[in-house]
C-alpha positions in Angstrom: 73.0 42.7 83.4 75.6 45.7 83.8 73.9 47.0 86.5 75.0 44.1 88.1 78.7 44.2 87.9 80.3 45.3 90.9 80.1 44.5 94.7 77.2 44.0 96.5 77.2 43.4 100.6 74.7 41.8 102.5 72.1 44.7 104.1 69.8 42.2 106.1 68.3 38.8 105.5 64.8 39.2 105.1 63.9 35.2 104.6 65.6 32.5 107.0 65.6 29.2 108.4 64.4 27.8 112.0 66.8 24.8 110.9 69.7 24.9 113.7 72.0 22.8 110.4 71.7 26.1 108.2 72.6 28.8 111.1 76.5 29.1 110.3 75.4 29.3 106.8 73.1 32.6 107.2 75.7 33.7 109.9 78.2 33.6 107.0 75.6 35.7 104.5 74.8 38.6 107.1 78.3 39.6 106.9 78.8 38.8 102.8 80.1 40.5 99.7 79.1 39.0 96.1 81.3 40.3 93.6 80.1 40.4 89.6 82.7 40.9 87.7 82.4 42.1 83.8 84.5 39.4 83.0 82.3 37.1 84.1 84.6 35.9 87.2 82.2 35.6 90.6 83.7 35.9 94.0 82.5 36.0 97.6 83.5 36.5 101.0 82.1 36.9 104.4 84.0 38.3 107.5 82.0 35.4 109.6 84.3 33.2 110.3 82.2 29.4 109.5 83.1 26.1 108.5 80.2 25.9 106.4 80.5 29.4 104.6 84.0 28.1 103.9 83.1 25.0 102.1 80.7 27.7 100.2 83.6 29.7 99.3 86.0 26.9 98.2 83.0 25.3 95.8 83.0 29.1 94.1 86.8 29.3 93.6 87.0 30.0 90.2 83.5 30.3 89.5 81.5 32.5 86.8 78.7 34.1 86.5 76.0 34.1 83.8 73.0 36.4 83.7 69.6 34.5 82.2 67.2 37.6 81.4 64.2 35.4 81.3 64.2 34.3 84.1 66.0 37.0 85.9 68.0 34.8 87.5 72.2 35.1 87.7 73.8 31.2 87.8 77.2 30.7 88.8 79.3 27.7 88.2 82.0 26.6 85.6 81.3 25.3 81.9 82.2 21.9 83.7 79.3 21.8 86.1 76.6 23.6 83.6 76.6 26.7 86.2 75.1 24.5 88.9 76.6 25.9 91.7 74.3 28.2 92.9 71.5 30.3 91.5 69.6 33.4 92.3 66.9 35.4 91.5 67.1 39.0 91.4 63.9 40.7 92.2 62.8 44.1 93.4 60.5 45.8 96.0 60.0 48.9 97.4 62.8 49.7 95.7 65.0 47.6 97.7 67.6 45.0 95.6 67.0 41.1 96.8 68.9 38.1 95.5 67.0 35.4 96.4 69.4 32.2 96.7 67.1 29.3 95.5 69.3 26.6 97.0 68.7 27.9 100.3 66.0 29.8 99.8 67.6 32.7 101.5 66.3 35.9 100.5 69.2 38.9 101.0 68.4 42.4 101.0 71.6 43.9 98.9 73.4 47.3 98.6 75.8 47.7 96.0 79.1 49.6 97.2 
């Protein structure tokens, strides 16, 4: 779970979508930065500038993070929504760090800076 705390920005995205709908949406991830506070607070931001992305950002305002070693999976939400907001799965190959985003089923290739 520490090793997560920090930033992490968006190296490539290794799994993505032929649907035309979700375009702005990865166009928004290529260029983001998840943030993993110790405090538990979440943040991200993109330098894409999308209408979609955006609405992503505003539904994270104020958002935490939670870390679920069994299923090695990070959930972010609020006590309110039961963490619902998004989920991902943390996994490793090659030694390369992916968060795959199980909503979307996005799979980012991450460095942590």
């Amino acid at each position: 779970e520490s090793e997560l705390y920090g930033s992490w920005k968006v190296e490539k995205i290794l799994e993505t979508h032929t649907n035309p709908n979700v375009q702005p949406l990865i166009t928004g991830f290529k260029n983001a930065t998840f943030t993993f506070n110790e405090n538990g607070n979440f943040d991200i931001t993109t330098t894409a500038n999308s209408e979609l992305f955006g609405m992503l950002t505003d539904m994270m305002d104020g958002a935490k993070w939670k870390f679920e070693k069994s299923k090695q999976q990070v959930i972010i939400g609020t006590d309110k929504d039961g963490y619902t907001t998004m989920a991902i799965e943390l996994r490793e190959e090659n030694g390369a760090k992916l968060f795959h985003l199980l909503e979307s089923e996005l799979t980012l290739q991450m460095k942590k800076i």
